[in-house]
C-alpha positions, -999 to 999 in steps of 0.1 A, spaced: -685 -222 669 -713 -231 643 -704 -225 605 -728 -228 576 -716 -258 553 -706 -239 524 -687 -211 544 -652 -199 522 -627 -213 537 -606 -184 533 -629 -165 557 -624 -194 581 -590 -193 583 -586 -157 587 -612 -159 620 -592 -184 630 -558 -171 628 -572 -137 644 -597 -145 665 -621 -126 647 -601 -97 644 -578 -76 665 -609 -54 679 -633 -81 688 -601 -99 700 -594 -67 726 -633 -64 735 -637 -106 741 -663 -108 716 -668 -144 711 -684 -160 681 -710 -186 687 -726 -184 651 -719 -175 620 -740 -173 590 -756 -145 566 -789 -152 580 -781 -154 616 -749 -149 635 -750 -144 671 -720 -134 694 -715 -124 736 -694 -100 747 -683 -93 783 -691 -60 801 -657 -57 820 -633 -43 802 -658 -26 779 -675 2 806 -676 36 800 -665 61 833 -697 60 852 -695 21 850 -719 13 821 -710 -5 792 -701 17 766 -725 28 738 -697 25 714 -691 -14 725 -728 -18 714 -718 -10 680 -685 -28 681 -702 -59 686 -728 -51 661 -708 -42 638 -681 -71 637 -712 -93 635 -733 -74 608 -696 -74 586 -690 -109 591 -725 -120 580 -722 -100 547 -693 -119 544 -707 -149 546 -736 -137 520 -708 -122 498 -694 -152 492 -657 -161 482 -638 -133 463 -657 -107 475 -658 -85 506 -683 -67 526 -680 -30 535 -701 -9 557 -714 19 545 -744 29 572 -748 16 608 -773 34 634 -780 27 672 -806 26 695 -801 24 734 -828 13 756 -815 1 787 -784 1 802 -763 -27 818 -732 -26 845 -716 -64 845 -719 -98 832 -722 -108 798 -741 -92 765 -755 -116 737 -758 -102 702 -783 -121 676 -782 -107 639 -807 -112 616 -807 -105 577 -831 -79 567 -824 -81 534 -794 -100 515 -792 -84 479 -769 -87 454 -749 -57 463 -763 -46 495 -776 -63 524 -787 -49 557 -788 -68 592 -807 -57 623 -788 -67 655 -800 -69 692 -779 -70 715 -793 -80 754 -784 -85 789 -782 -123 806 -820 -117 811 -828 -116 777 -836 -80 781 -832 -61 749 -800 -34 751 -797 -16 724 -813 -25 684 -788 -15 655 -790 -15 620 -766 -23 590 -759 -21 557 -729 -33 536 -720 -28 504 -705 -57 482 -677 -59 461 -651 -80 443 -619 -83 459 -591 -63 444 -556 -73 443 -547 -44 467 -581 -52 494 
């Protein structure tokens, strides 16, 4: 697992101890990168398939969305958290086994919001689904 230099290390232990959280940690989303400009993540299709054998369009935005949170983050920077306050998807192609690879990139990383675009594609490098999100950045509160 890559992590940018000046990462808190708060954030590092708690993806540590949990494995990136219990979600990810039921779906076998594994981190490869981390970073508020670019994080990228793979996921397997087993266990994630919806009832005609497809993966799931809500495991799409699982995996986007644990990466597009953990990038803002990253951006947020210690004592401050990163909440989600719009997410959209777009399917393009479908996929029945093997593994999915999501890349996010920052859009925009402001002071209070940023956005990230994530694609997610098959072991061919063909392009799943594209989502988009935006988080909202806050101090941490006693009770967060």
């Amino acid at each position: 697992m890559e992590y940018p230099p000046d990462l808190d290390p708060s954030l590092v232990q708690r993806l540590v101890e949990t494995e990136g959280g219990q979600l990810a940690k039921k779906m076998g989303i594994k981190l490869e990168k981390l970073g508020a400009e670019e994080s990228i993540a793979t996921m397997p299709v087993e266990g994630n398939r919806q009832v005609i054998g497809l993966l799931h369009g809500g495991a799409h935005v699982v995996l986007a969305e644990s990466l597009g949170s953990l990038s803002a983050a990253v951006h947020a920077g210690p004592g401050r958290i990163a909440v989600g306050i719009e997410i959209n998807a777009s399917h393009s192609r479908s996929v029945r086994d093997g593994l999915v690879r999501a890349v996010c990139r920052a859009v925009s990383l402001g002071r209070t919001l940023c956005t990230h675009e994530i694609a997610i594609s098959d072991e061919d490098g063909r392009r799943l689904s594209t989502v988009r999100m935006t988080n909202y950045l806050m101090e941490l509160r006693g009770d967060d």
